[in-house]
C-alpha positions, 0 to 999 in steps of 0.5 A: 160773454166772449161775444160781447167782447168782440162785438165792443173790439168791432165796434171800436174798429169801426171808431178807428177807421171812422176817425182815420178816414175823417181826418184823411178827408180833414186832411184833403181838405185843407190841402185843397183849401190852401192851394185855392187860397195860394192860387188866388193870391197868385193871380191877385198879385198879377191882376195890377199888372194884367189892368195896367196892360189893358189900360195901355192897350185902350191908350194904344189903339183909340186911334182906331175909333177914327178909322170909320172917318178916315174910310169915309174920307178916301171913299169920297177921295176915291169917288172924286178921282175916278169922276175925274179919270172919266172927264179925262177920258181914262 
């Protein structure tokens, strides 16, 4: 009949470790889950500063998209002046 006992005492050693060891991973988990969610307001919070940002950089240099203009302008500039250096014998 002793054996029998020990084998319910194991088998309720087993439910404790099982336990222990759900509610460590439980536990973990969270944890996990609430530094994901921290880190994500986190970034939310910075997102409108980050597109105001980007929105500046886009204002600051569309001048930029006119650059090919002006290069074809001095190219042709250039061209003229050297025509002329030419005709000037230089």
């Amino acid at each position: 009949m002793q054996p029998h006992v020990l084998a319910a005492g194991g088998s309720s050693t087993g439910w404790v470790i099982g336990w222990t060891i759900g509610i460590v991973l439980a536990v973990v988990v969270v944890a996990l889950v609430v530094t994901i969610l921290w880190l994500a307001k986190s970034i939310g919070d910075e997102a409108p500063k980050i597109n105001d940002q980007l929105t500046r950089a886009v204002h600051n240099t569309a001048p930029l998209a006119a650059l090919r203009t002006t290069i074809e302008h001095a190219t042709i500039i250039i061209g003229g002046l050297q025509r002329g250096r030419a005709r000037l014998g230089g």
